[in-house]
N, C-alpha and C positions, 0 to 999 in steps of 0.2 A: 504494500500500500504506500501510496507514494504521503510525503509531510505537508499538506496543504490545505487550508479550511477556505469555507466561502460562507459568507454574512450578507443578506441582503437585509441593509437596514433603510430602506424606502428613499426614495426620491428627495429633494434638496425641501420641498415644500411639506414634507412629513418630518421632518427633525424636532421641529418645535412638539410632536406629542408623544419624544422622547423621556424620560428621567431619570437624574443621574446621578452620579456625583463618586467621591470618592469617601466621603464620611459622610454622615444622616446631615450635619449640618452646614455643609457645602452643597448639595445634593437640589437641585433646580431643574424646573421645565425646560426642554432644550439643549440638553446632554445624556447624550450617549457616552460612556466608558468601553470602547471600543474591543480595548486590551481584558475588559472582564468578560466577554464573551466569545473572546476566540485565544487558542492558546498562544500568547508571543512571547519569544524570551530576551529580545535585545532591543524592542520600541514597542512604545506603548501609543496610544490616537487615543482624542475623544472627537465625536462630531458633535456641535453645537449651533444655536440658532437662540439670537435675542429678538426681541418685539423692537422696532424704533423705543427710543428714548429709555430701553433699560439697561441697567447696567449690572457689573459681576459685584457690585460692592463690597470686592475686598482686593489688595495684595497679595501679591505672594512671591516669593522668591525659591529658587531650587541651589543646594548645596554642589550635586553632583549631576543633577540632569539638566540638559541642553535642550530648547523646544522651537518649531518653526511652525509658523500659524499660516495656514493658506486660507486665505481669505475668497469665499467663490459666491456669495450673493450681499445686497445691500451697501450700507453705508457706515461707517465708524470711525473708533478712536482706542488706539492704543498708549493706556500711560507707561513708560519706559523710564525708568527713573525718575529724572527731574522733567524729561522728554515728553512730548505729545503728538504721535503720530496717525496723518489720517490715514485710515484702509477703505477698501473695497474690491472686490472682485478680480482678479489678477496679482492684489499684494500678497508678498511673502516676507513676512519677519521672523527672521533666528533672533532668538534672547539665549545668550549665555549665562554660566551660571552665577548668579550671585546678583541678579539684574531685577531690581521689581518690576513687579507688572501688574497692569490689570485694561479693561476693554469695557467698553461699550458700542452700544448704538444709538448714532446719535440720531436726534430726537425727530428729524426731516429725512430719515433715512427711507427711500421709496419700497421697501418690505425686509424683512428680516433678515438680522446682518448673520450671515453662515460663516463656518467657516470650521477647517479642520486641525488641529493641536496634534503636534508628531511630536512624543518626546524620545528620547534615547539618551544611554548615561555609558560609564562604564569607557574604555579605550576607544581612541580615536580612530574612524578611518581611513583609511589609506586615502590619497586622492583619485587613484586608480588602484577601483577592486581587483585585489590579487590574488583572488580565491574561484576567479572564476575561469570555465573555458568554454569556447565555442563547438558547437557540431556542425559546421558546414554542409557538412555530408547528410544533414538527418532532414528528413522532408517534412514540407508543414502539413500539421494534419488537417487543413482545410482545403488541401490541394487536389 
């Protein structure tokens, strides 16, 4: 059996009648914990969705994990330290570690800001993966 799982967790416009969280009191409308429903052992995802003008109302910061936010519908704000970054649909922000954070959407945002959380901790890697190889030889199986 080959190592591979598949999650359909609904379309961009079904996110928000997720629930979630990582503790009872972190835990909100609009999160998926991605990584507690399929087995990962080196990154973790949530998918998430705010209403315009809500916000995560809280900080956080991480000791050893590293996180990149892909942001794919709506409008917002990312606080980054002292920092105030706007997002929407195409942004991508790495936060390294030790960086606060926290998001919103902002309040004119034309529907729900989405957007997906990839964390990963643990050794760095390579700039080019060196663990992999190619089968040129092996035929697609849609062919």
């Amino acid at each position: 059996m080959s190592d591979y799982e598949v999650l359909e967790m609904g379309g961009l416009d079904e996110w928000r009648s997720h629930y979630g969280g990582f503790r009872p009191e972190s835990s909100r409308d609009g999160r998926r914990v991605v990584d507690h429903d399929m087995t990962m052992q080196f990154i973790g995802m949530t998918a998430n969705a705010l209403e315009p003008g809500e916000e995560a109302g809280y900080w956080h910061a991480h000791a050893h994990v590293e996180e990149v936010y892909v942001f794919l519908g709506g409008r917002g704000q990312m606080g980054l330290d002292d920092d105030v970054v706007e997002v929407g649909p195409g942004s991508v922000v790495r936060v390294g570690q030790g960086v606060w954070r926290t998001w919103r959407a902002t309040p004119d945002s034309p529907e729900q800001l989405r957007w997906l959380c990839i964390r990963a901790g643990g050794s760095e890697l390579p700039h080019y993966p060196d663990d992999s190889q190619r089968a040129t030889d092996r035929p697609s199986p849609w062919a």
